[in-house]
N, CA, C and O atoms as a GROMACS GRO file, in nm:
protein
  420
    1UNK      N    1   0.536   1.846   0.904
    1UNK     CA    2   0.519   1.832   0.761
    1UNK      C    3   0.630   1.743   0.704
    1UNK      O    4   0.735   1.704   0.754
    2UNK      N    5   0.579   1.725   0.595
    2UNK     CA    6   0.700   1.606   0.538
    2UNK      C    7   0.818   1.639   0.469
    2UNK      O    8   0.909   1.562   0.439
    3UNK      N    9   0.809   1.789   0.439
    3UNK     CA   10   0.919   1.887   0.427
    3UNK      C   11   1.029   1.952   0.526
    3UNK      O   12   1.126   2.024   0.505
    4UNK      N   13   0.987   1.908   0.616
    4UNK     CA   14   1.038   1.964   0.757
    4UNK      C   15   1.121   1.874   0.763
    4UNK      O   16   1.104   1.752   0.756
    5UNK      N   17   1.220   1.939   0.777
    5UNK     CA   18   1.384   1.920   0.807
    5UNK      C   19   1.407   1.851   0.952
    5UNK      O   20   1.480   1.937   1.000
    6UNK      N   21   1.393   1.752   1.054
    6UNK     CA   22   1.409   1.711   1.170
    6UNK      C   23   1.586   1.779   1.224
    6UNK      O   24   1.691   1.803   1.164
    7UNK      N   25   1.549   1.786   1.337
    7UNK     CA   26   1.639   1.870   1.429
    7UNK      C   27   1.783   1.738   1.396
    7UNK      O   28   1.760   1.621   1.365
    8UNK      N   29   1.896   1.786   1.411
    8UNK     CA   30   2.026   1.698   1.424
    8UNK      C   31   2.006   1.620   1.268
    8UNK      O   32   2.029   1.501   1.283
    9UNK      N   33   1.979   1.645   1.157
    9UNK     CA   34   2.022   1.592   1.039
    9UNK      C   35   2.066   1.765   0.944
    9UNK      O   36   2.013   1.875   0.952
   10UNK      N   37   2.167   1.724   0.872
   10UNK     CA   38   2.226   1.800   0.812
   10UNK      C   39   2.150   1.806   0.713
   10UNK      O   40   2.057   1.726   0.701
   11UNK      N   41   2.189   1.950   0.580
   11UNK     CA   42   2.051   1.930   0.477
   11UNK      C   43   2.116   1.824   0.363
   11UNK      O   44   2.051   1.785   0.267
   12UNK      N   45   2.253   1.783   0.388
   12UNK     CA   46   2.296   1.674   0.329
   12UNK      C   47   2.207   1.586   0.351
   12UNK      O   48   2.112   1.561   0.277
   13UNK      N   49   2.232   1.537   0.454
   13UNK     CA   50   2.131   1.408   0.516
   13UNK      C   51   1.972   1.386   0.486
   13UNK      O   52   1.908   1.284   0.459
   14UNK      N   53   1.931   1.536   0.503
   14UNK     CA   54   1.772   1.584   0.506
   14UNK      C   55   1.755   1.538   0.299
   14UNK      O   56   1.686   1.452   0.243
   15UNK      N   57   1.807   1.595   0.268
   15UNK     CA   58   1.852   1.566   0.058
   15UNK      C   59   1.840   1.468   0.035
   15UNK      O   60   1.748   1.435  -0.040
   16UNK      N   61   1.936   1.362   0.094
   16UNK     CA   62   1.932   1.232   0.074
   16UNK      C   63   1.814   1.160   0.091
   16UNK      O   64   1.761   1.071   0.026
   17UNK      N   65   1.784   1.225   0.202
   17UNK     CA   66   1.671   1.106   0.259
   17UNK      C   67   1.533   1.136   0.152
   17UNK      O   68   1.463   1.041   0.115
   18UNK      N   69   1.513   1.237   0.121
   18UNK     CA   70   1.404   1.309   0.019
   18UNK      C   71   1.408   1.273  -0.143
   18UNK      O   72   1.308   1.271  -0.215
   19UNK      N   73   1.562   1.240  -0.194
   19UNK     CA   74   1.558   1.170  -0.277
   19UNK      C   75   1.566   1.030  -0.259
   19UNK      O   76   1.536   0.966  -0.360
   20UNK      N   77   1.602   0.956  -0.149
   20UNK     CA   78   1.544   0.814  -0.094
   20UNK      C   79   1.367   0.793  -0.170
   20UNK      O   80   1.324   0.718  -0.258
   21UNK      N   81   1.304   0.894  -0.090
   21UNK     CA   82   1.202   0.863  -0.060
   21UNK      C   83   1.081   0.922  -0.202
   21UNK      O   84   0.960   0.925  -0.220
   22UNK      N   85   1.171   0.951  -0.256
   22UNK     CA   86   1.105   1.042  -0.415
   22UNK      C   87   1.141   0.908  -0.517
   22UNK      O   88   1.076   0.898  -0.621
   23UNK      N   89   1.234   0.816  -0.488
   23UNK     CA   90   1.262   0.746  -0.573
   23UNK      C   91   1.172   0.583  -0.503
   23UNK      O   92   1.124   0.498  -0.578
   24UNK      N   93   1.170   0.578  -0.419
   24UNK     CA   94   1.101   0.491  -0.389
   24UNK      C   95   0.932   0.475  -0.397
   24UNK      O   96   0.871   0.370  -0.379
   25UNK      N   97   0.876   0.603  -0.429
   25UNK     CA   98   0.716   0.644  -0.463
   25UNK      C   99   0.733   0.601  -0.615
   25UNK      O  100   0.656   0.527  -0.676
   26UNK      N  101   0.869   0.671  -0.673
   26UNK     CA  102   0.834   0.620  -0.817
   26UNK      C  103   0.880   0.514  -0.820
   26UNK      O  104   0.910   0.534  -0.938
   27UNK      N  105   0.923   0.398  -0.800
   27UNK     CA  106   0.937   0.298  -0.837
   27UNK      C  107   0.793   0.169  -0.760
   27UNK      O  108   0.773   0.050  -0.781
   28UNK      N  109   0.725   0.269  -0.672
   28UNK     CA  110   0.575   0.214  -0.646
   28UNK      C  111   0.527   0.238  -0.745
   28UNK      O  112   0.527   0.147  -0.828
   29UNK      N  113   0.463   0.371  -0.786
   29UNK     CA  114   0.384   0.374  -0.910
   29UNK      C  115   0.446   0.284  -1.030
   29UNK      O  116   0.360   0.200  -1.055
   30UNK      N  117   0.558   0.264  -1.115
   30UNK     CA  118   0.577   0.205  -1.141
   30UNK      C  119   0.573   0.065  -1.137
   30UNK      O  120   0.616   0.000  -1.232
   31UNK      N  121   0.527   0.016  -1.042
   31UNK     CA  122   0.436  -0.145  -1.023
   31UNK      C  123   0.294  -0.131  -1.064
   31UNK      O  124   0.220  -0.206  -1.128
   32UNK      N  125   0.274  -0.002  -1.004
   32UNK     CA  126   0.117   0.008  -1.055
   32UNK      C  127   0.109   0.000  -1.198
   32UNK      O  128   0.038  -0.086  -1.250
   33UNK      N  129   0.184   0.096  -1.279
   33UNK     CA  130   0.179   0.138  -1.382
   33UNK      C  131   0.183  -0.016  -1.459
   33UNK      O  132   0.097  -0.041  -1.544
   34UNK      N  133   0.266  -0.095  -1.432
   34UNK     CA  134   0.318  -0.200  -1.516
   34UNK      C  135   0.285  -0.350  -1.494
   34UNK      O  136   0.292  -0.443  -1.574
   35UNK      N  137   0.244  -0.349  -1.350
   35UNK     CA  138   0.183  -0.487  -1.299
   35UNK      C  139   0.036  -0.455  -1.240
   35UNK      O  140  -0.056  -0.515  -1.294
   36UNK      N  141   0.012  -0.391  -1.164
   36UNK     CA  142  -0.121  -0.398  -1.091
   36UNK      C  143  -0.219  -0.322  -1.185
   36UNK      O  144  -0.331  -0.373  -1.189
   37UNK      N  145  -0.206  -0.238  -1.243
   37UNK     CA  146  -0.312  -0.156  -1.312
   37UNK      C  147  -0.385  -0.299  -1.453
   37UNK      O  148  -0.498  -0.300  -1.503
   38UNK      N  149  -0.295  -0.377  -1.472
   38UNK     CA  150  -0.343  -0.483  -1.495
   38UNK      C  151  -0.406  -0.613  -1.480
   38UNK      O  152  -0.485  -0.684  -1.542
   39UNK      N  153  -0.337  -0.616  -1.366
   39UNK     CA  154  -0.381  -0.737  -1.265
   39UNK      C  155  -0.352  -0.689  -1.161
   39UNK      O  156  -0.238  -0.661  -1.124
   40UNK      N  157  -0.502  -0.667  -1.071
   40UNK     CA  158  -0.502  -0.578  -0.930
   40UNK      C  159  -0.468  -0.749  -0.825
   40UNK      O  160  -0.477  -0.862  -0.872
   41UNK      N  161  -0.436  -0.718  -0.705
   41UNK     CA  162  -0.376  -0.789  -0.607
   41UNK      C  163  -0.475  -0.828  -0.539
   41UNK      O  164  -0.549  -0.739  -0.498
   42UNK      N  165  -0.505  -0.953  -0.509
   42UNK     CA  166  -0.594  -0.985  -0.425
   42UNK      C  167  -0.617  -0.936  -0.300
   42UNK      O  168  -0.530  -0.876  -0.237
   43UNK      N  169  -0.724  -0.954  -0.260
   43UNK     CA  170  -0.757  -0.871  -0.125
   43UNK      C  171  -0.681  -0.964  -0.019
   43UNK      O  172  -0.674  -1.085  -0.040
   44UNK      N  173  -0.604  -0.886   0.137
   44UNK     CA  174  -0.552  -0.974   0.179
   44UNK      C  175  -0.597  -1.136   0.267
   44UNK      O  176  -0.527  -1.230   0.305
   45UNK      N  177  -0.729  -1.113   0.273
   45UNK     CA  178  -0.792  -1.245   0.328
   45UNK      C  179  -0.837  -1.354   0.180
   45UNK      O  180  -0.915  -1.446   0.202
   46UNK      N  181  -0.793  -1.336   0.063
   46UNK     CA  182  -0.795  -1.420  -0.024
   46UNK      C  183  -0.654  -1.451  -0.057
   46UNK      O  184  -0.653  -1.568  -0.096
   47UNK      N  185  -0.514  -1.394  -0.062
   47UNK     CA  186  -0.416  -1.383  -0.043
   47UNK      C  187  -0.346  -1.513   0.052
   47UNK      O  188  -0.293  -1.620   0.022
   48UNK      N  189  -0.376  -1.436   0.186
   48UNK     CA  190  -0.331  -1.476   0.302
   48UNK      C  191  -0.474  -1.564   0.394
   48UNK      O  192  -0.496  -1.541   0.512
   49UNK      N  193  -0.559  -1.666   0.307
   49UNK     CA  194  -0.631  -1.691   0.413
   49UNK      C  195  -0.598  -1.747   0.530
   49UNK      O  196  -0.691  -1.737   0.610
   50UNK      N  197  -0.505  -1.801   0.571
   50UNK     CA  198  -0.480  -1.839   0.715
   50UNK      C  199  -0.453  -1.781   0.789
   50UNK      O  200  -0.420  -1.847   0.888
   51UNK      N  201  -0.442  -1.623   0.808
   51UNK     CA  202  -0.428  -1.490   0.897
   51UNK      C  203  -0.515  -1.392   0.887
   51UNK      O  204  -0.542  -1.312   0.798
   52UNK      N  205  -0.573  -1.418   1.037
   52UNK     CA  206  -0.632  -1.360   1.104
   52UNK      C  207  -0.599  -1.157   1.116
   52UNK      O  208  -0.506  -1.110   1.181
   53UNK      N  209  -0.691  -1.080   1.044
   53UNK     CA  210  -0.632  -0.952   1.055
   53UNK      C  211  -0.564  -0.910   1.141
   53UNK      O  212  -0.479  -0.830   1.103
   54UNK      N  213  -0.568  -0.938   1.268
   54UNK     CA  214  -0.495  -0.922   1.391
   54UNK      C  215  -0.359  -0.970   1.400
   54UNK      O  216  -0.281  -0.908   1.472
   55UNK      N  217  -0.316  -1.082   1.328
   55UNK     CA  218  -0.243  -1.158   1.352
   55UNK      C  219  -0.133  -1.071   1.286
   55UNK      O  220  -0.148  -1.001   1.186
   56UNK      N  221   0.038  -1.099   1.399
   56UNK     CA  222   0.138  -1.012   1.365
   56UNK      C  223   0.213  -1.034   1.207
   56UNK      O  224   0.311  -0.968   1.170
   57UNK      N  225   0.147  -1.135   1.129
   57UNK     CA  226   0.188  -1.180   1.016
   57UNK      C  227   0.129  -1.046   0.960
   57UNK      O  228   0.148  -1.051   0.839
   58UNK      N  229   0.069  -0.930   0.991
   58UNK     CA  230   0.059  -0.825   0.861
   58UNK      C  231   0.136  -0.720   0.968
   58UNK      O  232   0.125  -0.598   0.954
   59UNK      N  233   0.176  -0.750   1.025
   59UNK     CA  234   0.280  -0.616   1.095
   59UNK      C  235   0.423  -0.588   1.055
   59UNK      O  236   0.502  -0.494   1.063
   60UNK      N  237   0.421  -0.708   1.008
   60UNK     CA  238   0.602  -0.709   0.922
   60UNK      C  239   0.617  -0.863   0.859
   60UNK      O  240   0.541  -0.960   0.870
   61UNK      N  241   0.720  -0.850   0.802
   61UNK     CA  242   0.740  -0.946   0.717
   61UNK      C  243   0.652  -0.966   0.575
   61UNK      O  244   0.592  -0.863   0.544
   62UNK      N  245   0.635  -1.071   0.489
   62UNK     CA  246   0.562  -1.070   0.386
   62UNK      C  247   0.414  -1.003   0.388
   62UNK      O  248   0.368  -0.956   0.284
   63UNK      N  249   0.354  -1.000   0.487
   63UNK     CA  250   0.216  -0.999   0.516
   63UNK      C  251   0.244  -0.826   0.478
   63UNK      O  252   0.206  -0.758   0.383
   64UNK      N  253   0.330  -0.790   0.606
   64UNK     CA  254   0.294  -0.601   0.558
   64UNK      C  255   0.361  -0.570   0.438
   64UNK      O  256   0.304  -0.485   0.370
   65UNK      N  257   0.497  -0.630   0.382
   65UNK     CA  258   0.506  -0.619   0.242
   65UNK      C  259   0.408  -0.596   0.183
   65UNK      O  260   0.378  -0.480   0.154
   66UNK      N  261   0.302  -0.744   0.135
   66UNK     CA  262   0.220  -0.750   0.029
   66UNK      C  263   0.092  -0.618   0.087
   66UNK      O  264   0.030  -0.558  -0.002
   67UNK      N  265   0.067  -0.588   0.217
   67UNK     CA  266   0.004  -0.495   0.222
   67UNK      C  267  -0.009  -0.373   0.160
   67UNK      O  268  -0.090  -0.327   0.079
   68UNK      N  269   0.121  -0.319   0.235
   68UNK     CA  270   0.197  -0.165   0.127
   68UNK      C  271   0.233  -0.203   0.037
   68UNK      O  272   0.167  -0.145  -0.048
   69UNK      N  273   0.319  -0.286  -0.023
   69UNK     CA  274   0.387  -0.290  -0.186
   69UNK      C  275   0.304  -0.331  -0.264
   69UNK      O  276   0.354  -0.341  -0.376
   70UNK      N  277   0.154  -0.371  -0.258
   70UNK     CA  278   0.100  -0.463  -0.348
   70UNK      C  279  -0.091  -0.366  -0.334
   70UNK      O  280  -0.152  -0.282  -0.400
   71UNK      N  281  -0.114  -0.444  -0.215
   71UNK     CA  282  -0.241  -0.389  -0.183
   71UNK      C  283  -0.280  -0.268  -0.189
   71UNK      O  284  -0.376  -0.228  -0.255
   72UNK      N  285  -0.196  -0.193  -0.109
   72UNK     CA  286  -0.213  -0.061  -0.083
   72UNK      C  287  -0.125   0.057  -0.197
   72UNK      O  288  -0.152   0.177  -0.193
   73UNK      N  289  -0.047   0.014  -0.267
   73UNK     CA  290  -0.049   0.044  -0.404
   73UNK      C  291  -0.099   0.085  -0.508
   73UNK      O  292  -0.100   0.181  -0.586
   74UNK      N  293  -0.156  -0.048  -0.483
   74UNK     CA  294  -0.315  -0.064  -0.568
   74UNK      C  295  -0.418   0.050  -0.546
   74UNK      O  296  -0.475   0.124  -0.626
   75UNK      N  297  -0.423   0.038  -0.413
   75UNK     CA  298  -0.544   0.159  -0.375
   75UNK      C  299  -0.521   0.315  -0.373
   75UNK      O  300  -0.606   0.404  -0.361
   76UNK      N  301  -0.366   0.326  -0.390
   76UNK     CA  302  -0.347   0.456  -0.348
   76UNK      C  303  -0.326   0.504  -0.564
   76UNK      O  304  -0.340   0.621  -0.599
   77UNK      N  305  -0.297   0.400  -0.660
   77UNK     CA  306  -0.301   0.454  -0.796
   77UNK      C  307  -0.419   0.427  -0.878
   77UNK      O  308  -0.442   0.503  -0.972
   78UNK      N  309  -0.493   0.331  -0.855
   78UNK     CA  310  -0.605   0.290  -0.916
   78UNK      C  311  -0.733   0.422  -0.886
   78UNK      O  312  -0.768   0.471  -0.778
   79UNK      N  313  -0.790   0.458  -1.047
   79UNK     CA  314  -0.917   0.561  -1.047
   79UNK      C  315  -1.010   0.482  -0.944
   79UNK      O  316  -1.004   0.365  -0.906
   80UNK      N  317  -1.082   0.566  -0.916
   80UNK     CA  318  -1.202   0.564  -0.841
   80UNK      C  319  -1.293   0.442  -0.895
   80UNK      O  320  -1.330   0.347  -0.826
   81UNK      N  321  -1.329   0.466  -1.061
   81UNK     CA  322  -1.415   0.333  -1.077
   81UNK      C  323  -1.399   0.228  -1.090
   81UNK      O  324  -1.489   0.145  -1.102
   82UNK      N  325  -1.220   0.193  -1.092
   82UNK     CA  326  -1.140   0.080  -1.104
   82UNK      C  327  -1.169   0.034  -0.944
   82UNK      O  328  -1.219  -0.078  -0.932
   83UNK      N  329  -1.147   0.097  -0.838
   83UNK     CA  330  -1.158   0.070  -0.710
   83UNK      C  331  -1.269   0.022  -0.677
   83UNK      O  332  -1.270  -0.060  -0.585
   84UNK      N  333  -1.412   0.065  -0.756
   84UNK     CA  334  -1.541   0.046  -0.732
   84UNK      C  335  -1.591  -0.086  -0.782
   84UNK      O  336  -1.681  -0.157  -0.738
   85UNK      N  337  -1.498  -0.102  -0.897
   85UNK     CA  338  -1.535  -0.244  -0.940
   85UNK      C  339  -1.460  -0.369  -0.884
   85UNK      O  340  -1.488  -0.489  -0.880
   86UNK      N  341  -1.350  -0.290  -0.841
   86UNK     CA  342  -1.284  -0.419  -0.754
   86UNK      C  343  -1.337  -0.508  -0.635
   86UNK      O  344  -1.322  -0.629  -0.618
   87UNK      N  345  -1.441  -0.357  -0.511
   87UNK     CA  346  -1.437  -0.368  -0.440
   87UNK      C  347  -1.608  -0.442  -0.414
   87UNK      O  348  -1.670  -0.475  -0.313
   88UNK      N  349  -1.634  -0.445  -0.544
   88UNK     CA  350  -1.757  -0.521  -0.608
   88UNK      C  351  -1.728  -0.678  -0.622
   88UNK      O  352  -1.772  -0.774  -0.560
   89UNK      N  353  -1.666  -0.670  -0.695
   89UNK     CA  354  -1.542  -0.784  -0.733
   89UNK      C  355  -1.567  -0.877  -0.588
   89UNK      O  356  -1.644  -0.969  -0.562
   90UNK      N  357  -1.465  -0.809  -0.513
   90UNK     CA  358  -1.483  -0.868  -0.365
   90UNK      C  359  -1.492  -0.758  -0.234
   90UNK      O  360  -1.422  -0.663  -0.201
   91UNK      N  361  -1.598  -0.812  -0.185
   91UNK     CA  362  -1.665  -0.771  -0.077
   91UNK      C  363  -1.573  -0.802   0.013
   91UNK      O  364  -1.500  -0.901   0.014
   92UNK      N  365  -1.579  -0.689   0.111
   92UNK     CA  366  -1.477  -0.726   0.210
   92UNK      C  367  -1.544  -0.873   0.357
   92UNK      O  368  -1.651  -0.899   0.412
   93UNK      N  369  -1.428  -0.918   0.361
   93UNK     CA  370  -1.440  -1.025   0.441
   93UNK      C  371  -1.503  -0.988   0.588
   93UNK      O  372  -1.443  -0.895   0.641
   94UNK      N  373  -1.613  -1.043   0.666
   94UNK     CA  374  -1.655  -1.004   0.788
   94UNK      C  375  -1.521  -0.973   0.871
   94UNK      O  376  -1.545  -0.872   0.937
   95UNK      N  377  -1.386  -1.019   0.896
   95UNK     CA  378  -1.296  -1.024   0.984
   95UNK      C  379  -1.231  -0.870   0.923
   95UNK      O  380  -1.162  -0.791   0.987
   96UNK      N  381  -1.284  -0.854   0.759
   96UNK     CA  382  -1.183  -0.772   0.751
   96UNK      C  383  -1.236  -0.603   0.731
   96UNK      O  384  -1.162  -0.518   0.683
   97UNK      N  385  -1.393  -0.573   0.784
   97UNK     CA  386  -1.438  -0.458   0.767
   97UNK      C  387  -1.376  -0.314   0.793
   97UNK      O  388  -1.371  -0.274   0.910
   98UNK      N  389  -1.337  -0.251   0.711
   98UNK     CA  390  -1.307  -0.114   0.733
   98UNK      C  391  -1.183  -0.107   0.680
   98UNK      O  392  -1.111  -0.009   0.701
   99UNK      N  393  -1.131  -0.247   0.581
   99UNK     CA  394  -0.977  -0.239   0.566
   99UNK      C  395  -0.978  -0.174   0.405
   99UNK      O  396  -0.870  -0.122   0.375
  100UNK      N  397  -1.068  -0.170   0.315
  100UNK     CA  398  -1.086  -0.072   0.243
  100UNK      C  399  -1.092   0.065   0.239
  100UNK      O  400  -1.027   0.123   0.151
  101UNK      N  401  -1.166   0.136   0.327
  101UNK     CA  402  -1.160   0.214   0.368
  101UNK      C  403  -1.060   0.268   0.426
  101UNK      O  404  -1.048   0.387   0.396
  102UNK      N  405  -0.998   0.236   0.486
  102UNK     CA  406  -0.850   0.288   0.541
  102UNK      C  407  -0.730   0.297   0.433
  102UNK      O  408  -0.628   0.366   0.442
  103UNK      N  409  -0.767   0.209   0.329
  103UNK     CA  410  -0.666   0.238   0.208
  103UNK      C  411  -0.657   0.279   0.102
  103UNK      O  412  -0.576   0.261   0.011
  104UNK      N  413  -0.796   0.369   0.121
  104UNK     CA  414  -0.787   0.490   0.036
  104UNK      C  415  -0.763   0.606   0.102
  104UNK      O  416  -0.756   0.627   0.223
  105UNK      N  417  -0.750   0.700  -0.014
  105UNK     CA  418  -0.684   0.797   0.019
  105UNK      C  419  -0.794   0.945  -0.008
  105UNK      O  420  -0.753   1.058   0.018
   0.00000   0.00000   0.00000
């Protein structure tokens, strides 16, 4: 669980890391709240068309940035019919089937 204390960290350490990670959710929603809930993020094959879903450009660096900080943001604060019209909006790319789906929640 995500409450669970890992073996060899102190509850100093265990504290810290929980307010790390409490402050970093809110300062996601807070993009949502203030940038994306207005202007949602392009899907990443309109974004990034020269990468291939496979390609290690979404495993790190800008690519998985804009994934989690932007994309998946998006999907994890945006209502249901905001999502529905987006995903209307744009159809997912043949290369990129099932990548909607995986980023909801």
């Amino acid at each position: 669980m995500a409450n669970d204390k890992p073996a060899g960290l102190t509850d100093e350490q265990w504290n810290n890391y929980l307010e790390h990670e409490a402050s970093w959710e809110k300062r996601l929603k807070e993009r949502y709240d203030h940038e994306l809930k207005s202007d949602p993020p392009e899907p990443p094959w309109l974004k990034f068309p020269d990468y291939h879903p496979a390609d290690m450009f979404w495993r790190m660096g800008q690519g998985e940035d804009y994934l989690l900080d932007y994309f998946g943001v998006y999907f994890k604060y945006a209502p249901k019919t905001d999502l529905k019209a987006y995903k209307q909006k744009y159809p997912e790319h043949k290369d990129w089937l099932g990548t909607y789906e995986s980023f909801e929640i």
